[in-house]
Backbone as XML, in Angstrom:
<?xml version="1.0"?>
<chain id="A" units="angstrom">
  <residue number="1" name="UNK">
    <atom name="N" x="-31.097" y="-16.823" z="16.685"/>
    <atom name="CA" x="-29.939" y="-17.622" z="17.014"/>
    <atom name="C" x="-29.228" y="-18.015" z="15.720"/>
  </residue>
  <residue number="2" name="UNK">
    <atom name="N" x="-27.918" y="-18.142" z="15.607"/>
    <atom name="CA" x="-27.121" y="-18.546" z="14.380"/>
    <atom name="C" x="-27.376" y="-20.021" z="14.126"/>
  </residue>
  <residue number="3" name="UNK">
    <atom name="N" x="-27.412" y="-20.499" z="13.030"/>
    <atom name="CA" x="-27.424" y="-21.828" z="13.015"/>
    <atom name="C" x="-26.218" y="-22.347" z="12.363"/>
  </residue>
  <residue number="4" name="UNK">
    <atom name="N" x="-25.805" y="-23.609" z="12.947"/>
    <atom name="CA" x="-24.916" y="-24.091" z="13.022"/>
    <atom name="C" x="-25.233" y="-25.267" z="11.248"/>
  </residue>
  <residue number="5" name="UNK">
    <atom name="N" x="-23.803" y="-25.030" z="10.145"/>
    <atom name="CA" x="-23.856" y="-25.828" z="9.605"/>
    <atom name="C" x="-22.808" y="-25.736" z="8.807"/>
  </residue>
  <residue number="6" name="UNK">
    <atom name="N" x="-22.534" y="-27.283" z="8.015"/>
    <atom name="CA" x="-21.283" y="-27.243" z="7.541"/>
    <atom name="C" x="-21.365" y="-26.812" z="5.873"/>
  </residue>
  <residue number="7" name="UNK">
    <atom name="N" x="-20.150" y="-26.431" z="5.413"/>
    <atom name="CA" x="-19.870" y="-25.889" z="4.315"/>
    <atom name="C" x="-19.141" y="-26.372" z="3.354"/>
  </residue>
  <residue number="8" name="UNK">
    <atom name="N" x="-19.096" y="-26.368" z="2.193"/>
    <atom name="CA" x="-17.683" y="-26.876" z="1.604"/>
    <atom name="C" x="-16.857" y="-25.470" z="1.590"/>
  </residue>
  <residue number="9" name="UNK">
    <atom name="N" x="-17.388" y="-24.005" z="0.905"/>
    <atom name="CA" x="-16.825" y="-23.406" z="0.563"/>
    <atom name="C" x="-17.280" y="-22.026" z="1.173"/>
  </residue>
  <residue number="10" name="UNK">
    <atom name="N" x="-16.475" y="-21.342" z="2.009"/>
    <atom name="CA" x="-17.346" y="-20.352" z="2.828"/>
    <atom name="C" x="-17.051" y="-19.347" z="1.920"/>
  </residue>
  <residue number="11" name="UNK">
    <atom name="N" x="-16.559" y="-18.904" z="0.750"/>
    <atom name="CA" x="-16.698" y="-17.979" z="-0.087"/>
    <atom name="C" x="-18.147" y="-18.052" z="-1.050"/>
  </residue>
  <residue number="12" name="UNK">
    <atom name="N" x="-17.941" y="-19.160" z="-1.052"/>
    <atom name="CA" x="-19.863" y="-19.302" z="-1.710"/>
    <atom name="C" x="-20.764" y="-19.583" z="-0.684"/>
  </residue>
  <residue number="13" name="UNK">
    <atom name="N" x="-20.491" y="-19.657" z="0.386"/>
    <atom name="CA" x="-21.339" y="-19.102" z="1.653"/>
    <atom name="C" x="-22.156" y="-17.961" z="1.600"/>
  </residue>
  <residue number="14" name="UNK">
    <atom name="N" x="-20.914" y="-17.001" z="1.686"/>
    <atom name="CA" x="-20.849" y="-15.716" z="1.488"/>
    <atom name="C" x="-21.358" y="-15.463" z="0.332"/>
  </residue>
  <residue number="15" name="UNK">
    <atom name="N" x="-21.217" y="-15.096" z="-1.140"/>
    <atom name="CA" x="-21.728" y="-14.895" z="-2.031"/>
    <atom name="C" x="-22.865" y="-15.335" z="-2.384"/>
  </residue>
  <residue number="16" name="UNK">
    <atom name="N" x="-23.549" y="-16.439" z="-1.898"/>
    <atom name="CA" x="-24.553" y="-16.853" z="-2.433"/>
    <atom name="C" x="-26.175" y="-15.873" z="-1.512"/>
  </residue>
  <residue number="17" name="UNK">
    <atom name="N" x="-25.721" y="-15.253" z="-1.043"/>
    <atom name="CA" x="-26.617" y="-14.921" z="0.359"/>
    <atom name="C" x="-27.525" y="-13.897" z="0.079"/>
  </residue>
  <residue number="18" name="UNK">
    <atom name="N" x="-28.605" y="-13.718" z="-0.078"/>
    <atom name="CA" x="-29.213" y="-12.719" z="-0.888"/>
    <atom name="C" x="-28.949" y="-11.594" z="0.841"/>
  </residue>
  <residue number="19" name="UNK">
    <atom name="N" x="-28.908" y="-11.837" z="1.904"/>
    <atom name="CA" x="-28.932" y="-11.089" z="3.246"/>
    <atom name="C" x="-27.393" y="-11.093" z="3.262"/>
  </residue>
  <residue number="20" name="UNK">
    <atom name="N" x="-26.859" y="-9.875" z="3.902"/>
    <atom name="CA" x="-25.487" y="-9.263" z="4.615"/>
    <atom name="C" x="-25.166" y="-10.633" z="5.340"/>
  </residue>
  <residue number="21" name="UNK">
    <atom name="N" x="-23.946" y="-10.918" z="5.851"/>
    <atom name="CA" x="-23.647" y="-12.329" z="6.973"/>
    <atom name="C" x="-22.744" y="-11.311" z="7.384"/>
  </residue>
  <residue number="22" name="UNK">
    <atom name="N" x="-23.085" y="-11.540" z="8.553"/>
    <atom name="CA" x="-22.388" y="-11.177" z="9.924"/>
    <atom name="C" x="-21.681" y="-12.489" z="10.309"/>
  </residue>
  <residue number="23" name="UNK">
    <atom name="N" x="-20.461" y="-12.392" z="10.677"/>
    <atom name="CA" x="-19.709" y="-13.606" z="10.939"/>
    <atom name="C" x="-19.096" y="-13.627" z="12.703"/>
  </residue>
  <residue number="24" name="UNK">
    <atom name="N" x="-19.026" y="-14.585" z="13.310"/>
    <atom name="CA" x="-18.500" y="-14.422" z="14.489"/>
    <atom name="C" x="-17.365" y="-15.353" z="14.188"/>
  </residue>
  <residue number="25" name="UNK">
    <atom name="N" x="-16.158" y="-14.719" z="14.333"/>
    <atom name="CA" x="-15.225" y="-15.684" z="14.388"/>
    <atom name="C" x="-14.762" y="-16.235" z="15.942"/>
  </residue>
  <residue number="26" name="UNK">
    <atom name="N" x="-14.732" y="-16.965" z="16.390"/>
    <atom name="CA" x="-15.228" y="-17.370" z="17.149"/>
    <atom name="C" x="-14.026" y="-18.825" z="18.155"/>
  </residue>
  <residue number="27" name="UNK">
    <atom name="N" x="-13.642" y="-18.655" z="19.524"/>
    <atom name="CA" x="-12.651" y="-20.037" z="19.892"/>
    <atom name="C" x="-13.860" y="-20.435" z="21.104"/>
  </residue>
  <residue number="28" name="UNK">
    <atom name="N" x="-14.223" y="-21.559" z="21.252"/>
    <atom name="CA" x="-14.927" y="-22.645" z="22.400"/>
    <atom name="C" x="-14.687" y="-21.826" z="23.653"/>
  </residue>
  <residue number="29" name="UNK">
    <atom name="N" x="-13.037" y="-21.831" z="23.794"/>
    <atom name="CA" x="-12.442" y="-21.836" z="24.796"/>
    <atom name="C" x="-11.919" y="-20.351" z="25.516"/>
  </residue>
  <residue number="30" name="UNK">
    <atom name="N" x="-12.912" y="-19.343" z="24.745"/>
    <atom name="CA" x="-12.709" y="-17.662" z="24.853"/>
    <atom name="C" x="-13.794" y="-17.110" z="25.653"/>
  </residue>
  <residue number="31" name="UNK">
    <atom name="N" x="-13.511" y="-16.992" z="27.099"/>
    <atom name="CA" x="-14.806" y="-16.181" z="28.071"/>
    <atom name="C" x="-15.404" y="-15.366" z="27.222"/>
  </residue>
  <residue number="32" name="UNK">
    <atom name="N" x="-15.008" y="-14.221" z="26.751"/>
    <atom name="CA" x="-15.700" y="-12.996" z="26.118"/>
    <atom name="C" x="-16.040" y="-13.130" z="24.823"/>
  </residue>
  <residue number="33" name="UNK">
    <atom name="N" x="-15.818" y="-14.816" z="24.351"/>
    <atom name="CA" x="-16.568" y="-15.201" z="22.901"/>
    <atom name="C" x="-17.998" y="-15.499" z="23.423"/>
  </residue>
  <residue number="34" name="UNK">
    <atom name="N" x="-17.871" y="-16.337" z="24.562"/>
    <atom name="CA" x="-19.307" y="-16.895" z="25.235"/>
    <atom name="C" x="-20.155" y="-15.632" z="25.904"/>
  </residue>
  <residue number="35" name="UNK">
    <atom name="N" x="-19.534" y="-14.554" z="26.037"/>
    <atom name="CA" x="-20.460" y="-13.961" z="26.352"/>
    <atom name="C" x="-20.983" y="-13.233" z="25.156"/>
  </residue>
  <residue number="36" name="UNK">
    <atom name="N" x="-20.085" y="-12.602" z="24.324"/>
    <atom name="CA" x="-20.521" y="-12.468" z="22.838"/>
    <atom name="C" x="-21.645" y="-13.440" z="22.172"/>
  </residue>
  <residue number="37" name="UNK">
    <atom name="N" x="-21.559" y="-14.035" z="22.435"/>
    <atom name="CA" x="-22.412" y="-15.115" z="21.734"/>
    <atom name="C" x="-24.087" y="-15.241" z="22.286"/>
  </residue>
  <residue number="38" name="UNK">
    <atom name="N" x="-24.182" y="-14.799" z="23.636"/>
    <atom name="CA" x="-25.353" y="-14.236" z="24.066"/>
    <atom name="C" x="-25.700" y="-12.622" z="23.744"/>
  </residue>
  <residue number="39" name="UNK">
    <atom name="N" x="-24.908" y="-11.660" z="23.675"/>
    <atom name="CA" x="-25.194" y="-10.672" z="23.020"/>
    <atom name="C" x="-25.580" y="-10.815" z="21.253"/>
  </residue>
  <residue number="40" name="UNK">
    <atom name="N" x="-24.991" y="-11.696" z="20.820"/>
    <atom name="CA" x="-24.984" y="-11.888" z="19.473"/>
    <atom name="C" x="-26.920" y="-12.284" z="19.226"/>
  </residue>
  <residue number="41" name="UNK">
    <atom name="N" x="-27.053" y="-13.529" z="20.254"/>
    <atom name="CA" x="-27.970" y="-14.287" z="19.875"/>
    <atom name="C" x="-29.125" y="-13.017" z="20.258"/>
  </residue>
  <residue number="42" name="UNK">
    <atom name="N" x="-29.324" y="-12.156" z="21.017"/>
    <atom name="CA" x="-29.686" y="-10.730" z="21.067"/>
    <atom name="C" x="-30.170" y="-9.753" z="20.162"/>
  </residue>
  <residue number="43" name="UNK">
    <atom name="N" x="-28.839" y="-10.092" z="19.745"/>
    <atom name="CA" x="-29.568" y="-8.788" z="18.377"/>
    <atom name="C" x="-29.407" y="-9.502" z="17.154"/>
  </residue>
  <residue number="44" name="UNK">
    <atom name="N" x="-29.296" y="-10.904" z="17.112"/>
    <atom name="CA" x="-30.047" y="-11.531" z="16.113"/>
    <atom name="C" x="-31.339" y="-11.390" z="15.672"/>
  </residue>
  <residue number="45" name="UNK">
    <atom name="N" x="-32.317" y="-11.208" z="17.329"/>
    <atom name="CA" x="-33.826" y="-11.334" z="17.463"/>
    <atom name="C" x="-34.435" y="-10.377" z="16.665"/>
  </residue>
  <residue number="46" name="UNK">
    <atom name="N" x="-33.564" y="-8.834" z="17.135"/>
    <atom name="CA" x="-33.915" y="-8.079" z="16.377"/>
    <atom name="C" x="-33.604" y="-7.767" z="14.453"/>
  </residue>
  <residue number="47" name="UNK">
    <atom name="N" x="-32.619" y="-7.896" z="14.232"/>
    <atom name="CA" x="-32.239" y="-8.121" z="12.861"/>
    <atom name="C" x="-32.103" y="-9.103" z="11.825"/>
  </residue>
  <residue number="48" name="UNK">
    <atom name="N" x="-33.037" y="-10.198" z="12.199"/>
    <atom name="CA" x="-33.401" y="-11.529" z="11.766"/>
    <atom name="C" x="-33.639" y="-11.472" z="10.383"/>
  </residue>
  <residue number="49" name="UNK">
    <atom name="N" x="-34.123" y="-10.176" z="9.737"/>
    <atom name="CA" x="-34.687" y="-10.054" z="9.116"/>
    <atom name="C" x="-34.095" y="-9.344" z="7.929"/>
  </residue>
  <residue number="50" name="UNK">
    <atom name="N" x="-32.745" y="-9.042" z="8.176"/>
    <atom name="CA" x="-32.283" y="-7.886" z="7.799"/>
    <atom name="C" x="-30.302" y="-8.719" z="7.646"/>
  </residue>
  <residue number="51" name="UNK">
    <atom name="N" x="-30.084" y="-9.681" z="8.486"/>
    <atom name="CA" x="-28.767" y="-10.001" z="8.173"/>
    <atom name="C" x="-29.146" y="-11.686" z="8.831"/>
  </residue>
  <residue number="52" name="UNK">
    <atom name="N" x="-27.610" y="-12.708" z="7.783"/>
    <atom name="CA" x="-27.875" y="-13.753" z="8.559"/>
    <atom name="C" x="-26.751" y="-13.956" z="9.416"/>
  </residue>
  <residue number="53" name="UNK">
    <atom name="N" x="-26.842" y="-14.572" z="10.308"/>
    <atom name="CA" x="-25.185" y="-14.483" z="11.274"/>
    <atom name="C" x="-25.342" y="-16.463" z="11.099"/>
  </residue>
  <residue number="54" name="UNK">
    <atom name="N" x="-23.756" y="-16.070" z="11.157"/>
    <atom name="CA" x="-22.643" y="-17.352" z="10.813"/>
    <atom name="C" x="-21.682" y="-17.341" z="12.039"/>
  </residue>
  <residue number="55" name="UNK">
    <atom name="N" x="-21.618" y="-18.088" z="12.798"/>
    <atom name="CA" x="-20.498" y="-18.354" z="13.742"/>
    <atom name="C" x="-19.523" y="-19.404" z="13.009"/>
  </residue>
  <residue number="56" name="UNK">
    <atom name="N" x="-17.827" y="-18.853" z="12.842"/>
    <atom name="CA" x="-16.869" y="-19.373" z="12.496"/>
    <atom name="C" x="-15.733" y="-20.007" z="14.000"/>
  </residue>
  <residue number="57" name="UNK">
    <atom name="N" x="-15.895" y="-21.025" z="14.092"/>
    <atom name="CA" x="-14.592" y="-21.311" z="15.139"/>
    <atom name="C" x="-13.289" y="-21.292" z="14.568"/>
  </residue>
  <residue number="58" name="UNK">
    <atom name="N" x="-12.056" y="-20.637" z="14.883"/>
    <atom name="CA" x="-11.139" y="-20.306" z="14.690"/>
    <atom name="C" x="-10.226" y="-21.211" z="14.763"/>
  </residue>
  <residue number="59" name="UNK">
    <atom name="N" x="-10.534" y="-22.556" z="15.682"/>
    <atom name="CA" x="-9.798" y="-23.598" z="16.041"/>
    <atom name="C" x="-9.863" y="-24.528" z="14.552"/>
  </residue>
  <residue number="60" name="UNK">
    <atom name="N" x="-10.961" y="-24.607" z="14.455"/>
    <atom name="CA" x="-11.549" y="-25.279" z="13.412"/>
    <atom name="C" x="-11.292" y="-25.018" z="11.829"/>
  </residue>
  <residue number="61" name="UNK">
    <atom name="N" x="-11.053" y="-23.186" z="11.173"/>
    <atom name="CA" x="-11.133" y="-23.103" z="10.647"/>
    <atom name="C" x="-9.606" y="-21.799" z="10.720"/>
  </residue>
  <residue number="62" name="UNK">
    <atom name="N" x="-8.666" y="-22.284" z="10.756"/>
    <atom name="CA" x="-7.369" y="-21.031" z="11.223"/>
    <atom name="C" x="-7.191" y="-20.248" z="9.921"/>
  </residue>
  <residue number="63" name="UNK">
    <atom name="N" x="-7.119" y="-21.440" z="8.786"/>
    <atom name="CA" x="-7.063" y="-20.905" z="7.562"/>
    <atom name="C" x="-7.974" y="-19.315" z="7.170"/>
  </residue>
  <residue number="64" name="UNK">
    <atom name="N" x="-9.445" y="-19.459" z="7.506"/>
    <atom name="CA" x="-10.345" y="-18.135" z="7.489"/>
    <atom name="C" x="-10.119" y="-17.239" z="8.392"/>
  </residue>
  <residue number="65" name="UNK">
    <atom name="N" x="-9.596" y="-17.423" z="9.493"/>
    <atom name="CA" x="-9.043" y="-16.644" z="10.448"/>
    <atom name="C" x="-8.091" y="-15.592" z="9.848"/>
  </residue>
  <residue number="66" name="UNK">
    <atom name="N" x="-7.260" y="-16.273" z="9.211"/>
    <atom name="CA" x="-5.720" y="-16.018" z="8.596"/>
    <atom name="C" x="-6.150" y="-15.307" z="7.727"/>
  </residue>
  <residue number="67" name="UNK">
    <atom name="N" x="-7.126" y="-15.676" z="6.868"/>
    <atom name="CA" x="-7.438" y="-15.125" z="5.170"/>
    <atom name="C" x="-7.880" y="-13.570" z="5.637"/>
  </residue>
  <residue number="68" name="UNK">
    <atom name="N" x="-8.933" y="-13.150" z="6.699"/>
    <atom name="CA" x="-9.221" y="-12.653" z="7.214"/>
    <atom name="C" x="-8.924" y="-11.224" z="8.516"/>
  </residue>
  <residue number="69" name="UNK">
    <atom name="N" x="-8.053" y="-11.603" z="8.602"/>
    <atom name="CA" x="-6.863" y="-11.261" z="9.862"/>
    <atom name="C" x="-7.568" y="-11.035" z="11.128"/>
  </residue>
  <residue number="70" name="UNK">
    <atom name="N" x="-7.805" y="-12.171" z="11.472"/>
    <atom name="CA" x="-8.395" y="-12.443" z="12.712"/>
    <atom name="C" x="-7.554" y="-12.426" z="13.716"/>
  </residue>
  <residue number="71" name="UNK">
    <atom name="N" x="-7.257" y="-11.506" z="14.594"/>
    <atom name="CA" x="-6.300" y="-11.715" z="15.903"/>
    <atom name="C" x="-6.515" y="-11.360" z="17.174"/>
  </residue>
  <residue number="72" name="UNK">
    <atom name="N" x="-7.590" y="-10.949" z="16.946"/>
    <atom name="CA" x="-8.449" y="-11.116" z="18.904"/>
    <atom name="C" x="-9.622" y="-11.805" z="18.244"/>
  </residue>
  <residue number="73" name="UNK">
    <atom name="N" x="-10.390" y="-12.092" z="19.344"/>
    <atom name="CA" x="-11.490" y="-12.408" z="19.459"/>
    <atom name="C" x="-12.341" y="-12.256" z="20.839"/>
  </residue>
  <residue number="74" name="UNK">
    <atom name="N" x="-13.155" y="-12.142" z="20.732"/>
    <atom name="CA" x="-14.073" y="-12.726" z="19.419"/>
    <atom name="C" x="-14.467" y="-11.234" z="18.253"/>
  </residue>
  <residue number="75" name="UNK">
    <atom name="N" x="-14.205" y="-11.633" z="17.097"/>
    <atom name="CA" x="-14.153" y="-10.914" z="15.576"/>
    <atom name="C" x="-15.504" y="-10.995" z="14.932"/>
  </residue>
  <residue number="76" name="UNK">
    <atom name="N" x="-16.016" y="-10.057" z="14.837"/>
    <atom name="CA" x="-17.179" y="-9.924" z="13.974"/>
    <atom name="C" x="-17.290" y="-9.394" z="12.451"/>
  </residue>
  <residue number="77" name="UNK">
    <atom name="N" x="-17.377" y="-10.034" z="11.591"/>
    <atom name="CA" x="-17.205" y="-9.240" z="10.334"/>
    <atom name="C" x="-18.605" y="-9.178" z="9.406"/>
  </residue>
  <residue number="78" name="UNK">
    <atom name="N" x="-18.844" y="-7.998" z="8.990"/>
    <atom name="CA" x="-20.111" y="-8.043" z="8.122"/>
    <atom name="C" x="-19.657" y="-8.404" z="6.874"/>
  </residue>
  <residue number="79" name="UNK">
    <atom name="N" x="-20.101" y="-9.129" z="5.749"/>
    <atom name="CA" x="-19.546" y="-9.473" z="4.313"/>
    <atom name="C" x="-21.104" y="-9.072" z="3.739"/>
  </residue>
  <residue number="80" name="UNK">
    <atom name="N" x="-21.523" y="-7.577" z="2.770"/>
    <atom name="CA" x="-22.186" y="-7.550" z="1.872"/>
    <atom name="C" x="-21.517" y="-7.563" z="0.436"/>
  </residue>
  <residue number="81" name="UNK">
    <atom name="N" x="-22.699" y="-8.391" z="-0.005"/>
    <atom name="CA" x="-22.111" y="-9.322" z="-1.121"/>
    <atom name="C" x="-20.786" y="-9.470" z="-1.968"/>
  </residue>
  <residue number="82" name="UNK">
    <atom name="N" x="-20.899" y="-10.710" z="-0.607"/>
    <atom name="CA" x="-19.099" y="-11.388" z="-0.658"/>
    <atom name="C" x="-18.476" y="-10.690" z="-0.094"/>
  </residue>
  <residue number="83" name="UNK">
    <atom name="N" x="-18.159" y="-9.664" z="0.249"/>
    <atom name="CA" x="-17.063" y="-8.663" z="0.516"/>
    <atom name="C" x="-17.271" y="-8.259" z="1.705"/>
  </residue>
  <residue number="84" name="UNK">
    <atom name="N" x="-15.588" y="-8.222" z="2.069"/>
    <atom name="CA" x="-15.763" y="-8.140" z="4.067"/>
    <atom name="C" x="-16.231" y="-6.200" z="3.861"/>
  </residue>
  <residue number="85" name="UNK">
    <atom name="N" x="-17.043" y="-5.808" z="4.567"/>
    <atom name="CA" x="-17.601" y="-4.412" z="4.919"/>
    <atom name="C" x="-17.465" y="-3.768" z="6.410"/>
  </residue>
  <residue number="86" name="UNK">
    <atom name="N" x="-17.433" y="-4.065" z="7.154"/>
    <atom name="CA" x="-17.204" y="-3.281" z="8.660"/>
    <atom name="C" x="-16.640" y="-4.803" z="9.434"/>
  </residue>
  <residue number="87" name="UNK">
    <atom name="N" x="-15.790" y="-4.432" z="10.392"/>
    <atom name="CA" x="-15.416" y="-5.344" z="11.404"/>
    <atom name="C" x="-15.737" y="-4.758" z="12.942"/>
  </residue>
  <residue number="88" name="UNK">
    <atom name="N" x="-16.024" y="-5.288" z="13.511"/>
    <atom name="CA" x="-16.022" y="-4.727" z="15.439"/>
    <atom name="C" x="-15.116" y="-6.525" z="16.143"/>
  </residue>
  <residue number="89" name="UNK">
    <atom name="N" x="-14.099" y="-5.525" z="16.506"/>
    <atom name="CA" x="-13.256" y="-6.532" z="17.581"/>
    <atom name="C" x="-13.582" y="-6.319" z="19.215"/>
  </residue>
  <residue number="90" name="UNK">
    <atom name="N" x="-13.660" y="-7.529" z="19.817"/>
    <atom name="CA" x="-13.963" y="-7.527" z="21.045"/>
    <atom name="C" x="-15.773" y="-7.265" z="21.390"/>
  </residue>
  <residue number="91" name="UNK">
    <atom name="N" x="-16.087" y="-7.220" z="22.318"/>
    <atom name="CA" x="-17.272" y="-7.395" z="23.090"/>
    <atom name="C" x="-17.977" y="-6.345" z="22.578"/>
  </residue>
  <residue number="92" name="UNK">
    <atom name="N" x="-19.131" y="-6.209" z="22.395"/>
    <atom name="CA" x="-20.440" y="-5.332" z="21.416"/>
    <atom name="C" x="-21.426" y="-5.889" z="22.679"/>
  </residue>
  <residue number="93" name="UNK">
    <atom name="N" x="-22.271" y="-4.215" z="23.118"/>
    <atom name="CA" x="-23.348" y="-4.507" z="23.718"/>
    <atom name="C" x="-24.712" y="-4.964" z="22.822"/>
  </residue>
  <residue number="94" name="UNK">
    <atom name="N" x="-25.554" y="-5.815" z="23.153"/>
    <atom name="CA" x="-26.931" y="-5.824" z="21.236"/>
    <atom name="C" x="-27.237" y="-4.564" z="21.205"/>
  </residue>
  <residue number="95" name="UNK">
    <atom name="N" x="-27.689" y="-3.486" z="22.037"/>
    <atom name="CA" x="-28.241" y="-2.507" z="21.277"/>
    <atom name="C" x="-27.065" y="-1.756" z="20.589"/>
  </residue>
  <residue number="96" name="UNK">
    <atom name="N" x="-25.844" y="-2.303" z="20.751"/>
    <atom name="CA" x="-25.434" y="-1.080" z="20.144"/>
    <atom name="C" x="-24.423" y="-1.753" z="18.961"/>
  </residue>
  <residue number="97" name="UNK">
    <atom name="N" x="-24.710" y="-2.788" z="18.923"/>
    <atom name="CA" x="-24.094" y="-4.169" z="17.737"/>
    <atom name="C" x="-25.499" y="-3.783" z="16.495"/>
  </residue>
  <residue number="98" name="UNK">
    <atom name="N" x="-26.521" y="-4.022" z="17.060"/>
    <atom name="CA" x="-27.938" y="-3.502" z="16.444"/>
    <atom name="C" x="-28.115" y="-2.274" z="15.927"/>
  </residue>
  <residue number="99" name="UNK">
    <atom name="N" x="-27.610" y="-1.245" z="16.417"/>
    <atom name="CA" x="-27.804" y="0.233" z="15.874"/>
    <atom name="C" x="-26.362" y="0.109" z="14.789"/>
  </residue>
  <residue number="100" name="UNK">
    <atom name="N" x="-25.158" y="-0.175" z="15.119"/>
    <atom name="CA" x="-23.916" y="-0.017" z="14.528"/>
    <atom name="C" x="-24.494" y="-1.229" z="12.820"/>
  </residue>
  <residue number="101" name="UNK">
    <atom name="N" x="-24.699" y="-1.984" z="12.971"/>
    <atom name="CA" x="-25.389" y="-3.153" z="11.519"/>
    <atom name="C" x="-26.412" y="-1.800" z="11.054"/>
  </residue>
  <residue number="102" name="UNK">
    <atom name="N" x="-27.271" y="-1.511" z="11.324"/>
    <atom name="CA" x="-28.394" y="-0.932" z="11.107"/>
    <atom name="C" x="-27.949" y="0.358" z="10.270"/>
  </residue>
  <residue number="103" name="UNK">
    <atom name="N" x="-27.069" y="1.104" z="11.051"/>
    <atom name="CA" x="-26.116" y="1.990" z="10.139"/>
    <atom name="C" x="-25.732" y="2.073" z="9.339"/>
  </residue>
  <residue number="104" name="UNK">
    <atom name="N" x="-25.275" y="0.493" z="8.804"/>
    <atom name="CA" x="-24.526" y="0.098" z="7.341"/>
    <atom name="C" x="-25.231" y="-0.614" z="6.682"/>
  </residue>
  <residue number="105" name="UNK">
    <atom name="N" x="-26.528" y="-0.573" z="6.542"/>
    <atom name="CA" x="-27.377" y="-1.525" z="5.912"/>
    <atom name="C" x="-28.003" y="-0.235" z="4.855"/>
  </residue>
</chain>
C-alpha cells in the first residue's frame, strides 16, 4: 500500500530515493482513480521491493500536475533517479502495471 506523507519538496522526494517512485497522480473525486488505486495497491504487493509508490492529489498539488503535464487521470509516472521515465494514462490492470514496471527496471 502507498503511504501517505507530507513533503516540503517533492523534487527531493524524488531524488533522494535509492528505489524508482512510481507516482499516482491522483483527484478524491475520480471513479477510475479509486479504482486505480486498488489495482495500484495490487501490484504494490508484488513490487514492494523493487519500487516505492507515492500517491499525488492533483487538487492539492495542481502546480506538480502542471510541472508534469498531467491531464487525465488518473496519471502514473515512474521517476528513476529524479527523472520522469515511462508514464501510463488511465486504468492499468496489476498484472500488467507489474509486468510493464518490471520491463523498465
Amino acid at each position: 500500500m502507498a503511504t501517505k506523507q507530507q513533503f516540503n519538496s517533492f523534487q527531493e522526494l524524488i531524488a533522494s530515493s535509492d528505489l524508482p517512485i512510481l507516482v499516482d497522480f491522483y483527484a478524491p473525486w475520480c471513479g477510475p482513480c479509486q479504482m486505480m488505486a486498488g489495482f495500484l495497491d495490487q501490484a504494490n504487493e508484488q513490487l514492494k521491493d523493487q519500487i516505492k509508490v507515492v500517491k499525488i492529489n492533483v487538487d492539492n498539488y495542481p502546480e506538480l500536475a502542471s510541472q508534469y503535464q498531467v491531464f487525465a487521470l488518473p496519471t502514473l509516472v515512474l521517476f528513476k533517479q529524479g527523472q520522469p521515465a515511462h508514464r501510463i494514462e488511465g486504468v492499468i490492470r496489476p498484472q500488467q502495471l507489474v509486468e510493464r514496471i518490471q520491463s523498465l527496471m
